[in-house]
Steps between C-alpha positions, in 0.01 A plus 500: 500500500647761735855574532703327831791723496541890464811677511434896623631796646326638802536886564417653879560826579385525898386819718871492695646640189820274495474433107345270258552151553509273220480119530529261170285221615400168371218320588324176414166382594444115519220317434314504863540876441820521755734819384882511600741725391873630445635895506760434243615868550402778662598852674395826593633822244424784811335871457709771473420734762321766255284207417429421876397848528270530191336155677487619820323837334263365245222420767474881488536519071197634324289254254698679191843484687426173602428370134890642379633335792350107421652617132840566575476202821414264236812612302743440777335201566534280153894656476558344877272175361703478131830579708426188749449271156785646337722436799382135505448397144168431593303312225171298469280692688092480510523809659538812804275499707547835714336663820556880387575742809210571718425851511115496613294277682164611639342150419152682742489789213550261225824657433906253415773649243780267471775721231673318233198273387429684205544311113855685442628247744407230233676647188792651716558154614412299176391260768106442542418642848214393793458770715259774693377211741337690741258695314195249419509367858406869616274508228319202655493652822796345659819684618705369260745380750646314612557303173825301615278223718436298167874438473489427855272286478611300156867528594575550909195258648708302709494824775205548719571916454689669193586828639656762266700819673554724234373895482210337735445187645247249360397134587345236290342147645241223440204527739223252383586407162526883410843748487460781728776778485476861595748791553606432896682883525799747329895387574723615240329776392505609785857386674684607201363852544678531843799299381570776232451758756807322679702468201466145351238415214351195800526419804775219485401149707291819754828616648341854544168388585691227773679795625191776553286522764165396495221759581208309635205819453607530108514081516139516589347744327669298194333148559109707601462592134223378340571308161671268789146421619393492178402154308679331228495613177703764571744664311720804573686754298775794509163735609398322838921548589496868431136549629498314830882366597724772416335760703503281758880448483565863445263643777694289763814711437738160517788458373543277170639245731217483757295509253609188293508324840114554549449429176682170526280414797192587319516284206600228738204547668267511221709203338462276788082572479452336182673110596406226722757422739771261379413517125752515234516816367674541154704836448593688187541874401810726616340536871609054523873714530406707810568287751444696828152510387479143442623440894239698591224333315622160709499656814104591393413166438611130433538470140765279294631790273624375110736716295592369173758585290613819378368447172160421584499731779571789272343422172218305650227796348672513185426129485176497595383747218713292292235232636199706396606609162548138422157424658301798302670337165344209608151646565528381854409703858760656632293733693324374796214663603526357878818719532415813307135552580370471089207302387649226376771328450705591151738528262671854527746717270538608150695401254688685195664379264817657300 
C-alpha cells in the first residue's frame, strides 16, 4: 500500500535570477486521490551578484566550461539546501526534490541542462534527491515545459486559468478533460533588465514602467512576433530574449523607462489573449507584485484577478516540484504530455540516493 503523506523540500531556482527558493512542504493524498498541502517553511537564500553574472554568462560557456560550472553549482547548492535544514532542525524527510538552474533549453534540437542535478547533490546532502525533471520529456519529444500544470492541476483546480509571472509568463487550464499550458511571453527577465539599468534589482509595484512613456511603433513590432502566432506547446528560453526582444528594445534607442512602459503594455496584451472574458484567473510568481501591470491587464479585458498569499505566491514553483518529486517516488505522471508536446504521459526525474 502506497504512502498518504510525504514530507519534502522543493528547490526552484527561476530565469529572473532572484535566488533559490526553498519550500518544506507536506502533502497527503486521500483515498479518491485528492492532494492538499502545507509550506511549513520556506524562503529564498539570493545570488550574489558574481553568481548572477556567471548565470547570466553560461548560455555562452563551452561544453567543458559548462561541465565545471554544474560541479561547483551543485556545491553551492547542497551548502544553501543543508544550511536551510540546519536553520530549521528539519528532520523526517523522504526527500529534495530540486529543479536545478536552467541554463539551456533548445527542446527543437533536443538540447535542456538544468546545473546542480548531478549525484554529489545526494551525498552532500545525506538526503536522497529527485531531480533533472526536464530531461526525459525532451527525450520523448516534448519541450519539457512547462512542468508546473500538474501541480496546477492536483493542487489550484478551483481557477479556470493558473497564470504564473515569473522570468516569463505561462498559463495552465483544463480544455476538454485535458491540461493545456504553454509559455504566453518574457516579464521578469526582461523588466528586471531595465530596472537594473535604473538602479533597483525590479521594478517595484511598475512605478518606472507607470511613469515612462509608451512608444506605440516598438509596442507593435513587439506583439507581430511569431512564437505569438505560434500554437501551444510552446516553450521559451533566455535565447528567444536575447535573439528576438532585446534587439528590439535596444534598436528603438528608449530610455529604460519607456521601455519598461511598452513592455508593460505588451505582456498585457499578450496576457489578455490567452482568457475568456470574466474568468478567474489565478496569479502567482514575483510579476502577482507589479501592480501597474496588473491594471493594465483589466483595462484589456474583464477578468476576476486572484492573488494569494505571499507564501504561495512566492514559493508556489518550489512547491510544485516538491509535488513532482513526491509523485516520481510514487511512480506516478507528473509530466503531461498535453502541455509539453511528449508522447505520452509519464513519470519524470531521477533519483539518487546518499
Amino acid at each position: 500500500m502506497k504512502k498518504t503523506k510525504y514530507r519534502v523540500i522543493g528547490v526552484m531556482s527561476g530565469t529572473s535570477l532572484d535566488g533559490i527558493d526553498l519550500a518544506l512542504c507536506a502533502f497527503h493524498v486521500s483515498e479518491k486521490g485528492e492532494w492538499d498541502f502545507t509550506i511549513e517553511v520556506a524562503e529564498t537564500i539570493p545570488y550574489s551578484e558574481d553568481w548572477k553574472e556567471i548565470l547570466k554568462e553560461a548560455i555562452h560557456f563551452s561544453e567543458g566550461r559548462l561541465q565545471t560550472l554544474n560541479k561547483e553549482y551543485t556545491y553551492y547548492l547542497s551548502e544553501v539546501i543543508t544550511t536551510f535544514i540546519e536553520k530549521h532542525s528539519i528532520t523526517n524527510l523522504e526527500a529534495v526534490c530540486s529543479h536545478g538552474h536552467t541554463i539551456l533549453h533548445e527542446p527543437h534540437k533536443g538540447i535542456t541542462l538544468q546545473i546542480g542535478n548531478l549525484p554529489l547533490l545526494a551525498k552532500r546532502i545525506q538526503q536522497k534527491v529527485v531531480c533533472d525533471f526536464r530531461i526525459q520529456d525532451v527525450v520523448m519529444g516534448g519541450q519539457g515545459a512547462p512542468l508546473v500544470p500538474i501541480g496546477d492541476r492536483l493542487l489550484f483546480s478551483a481557477n479556470d486559468y493558473c497564470l504564473n509571472l515569473g522570468g516569463f509568463a505561462n498559463v495552465s487550464f483544463e480544455e476538454k478533460e485535458k491540461r493545456i499550458a504553454y509559455d504566453i511571453c518574457p516579464v521578469n527577465i526582461v523588466m528586471n533588465f531595465y530596472a537594473e539599468k535604473l538602479g533597483t534589482p525590479f521594478d517595484k509595484s511598475g512605478t518606472f514602467a507607470e511613469r515612462g512613456t509608451l512608444n506605440t511603433v516598438l509596442l507593435s513590432q513587439l506583439n507581430m512576433l511569431s512564437f505569438y502566432s505560434e500554437k501551444p506547446p510552446k516553450s521559451l528560453g533566455l535565447e528567444w530574449v536575447q535573439q528576438y526582444i532585446f534587439p528590439l528594445l535596444e534598436a528603438s534607442k528608449e530610455t529604460p523607462q519607456n521601455i519598461l512602459r511598452t513592455f508593460v503594455e505588451h505582456v498585457a496584451m499578450q496576457l489578455s489573449n490567452q482568457f475568456k472574458e470574466n474568468s478567474s484567473i489565478f496569479i502567482t510568481g514575483g510579476g502577482a507584485y507589479n501592480t501597474f501591470l496588473l491594471e493594465r491587464l483589466k483595462a484589456q479585458k474583464s477578468l476576476n484577478i486572484i492573488v494569494p498569499n505571499s507564501q504561495i505566491l512566492e514559493f508556489k514553483e518550489a512547491l510544485v516540484f516538491g509535488l513532482l518529486g513526491v509523485l516520481k517516488l510514487r511512480n506516478e505522471v507528473n509530466c503531461l504530455a498535453s502541455v509539453t508536446g511528449a508522447k505520452d504521459d509519464h513519470s519524470s526525474g531521477i533519483l539518487f540516493n546518499p
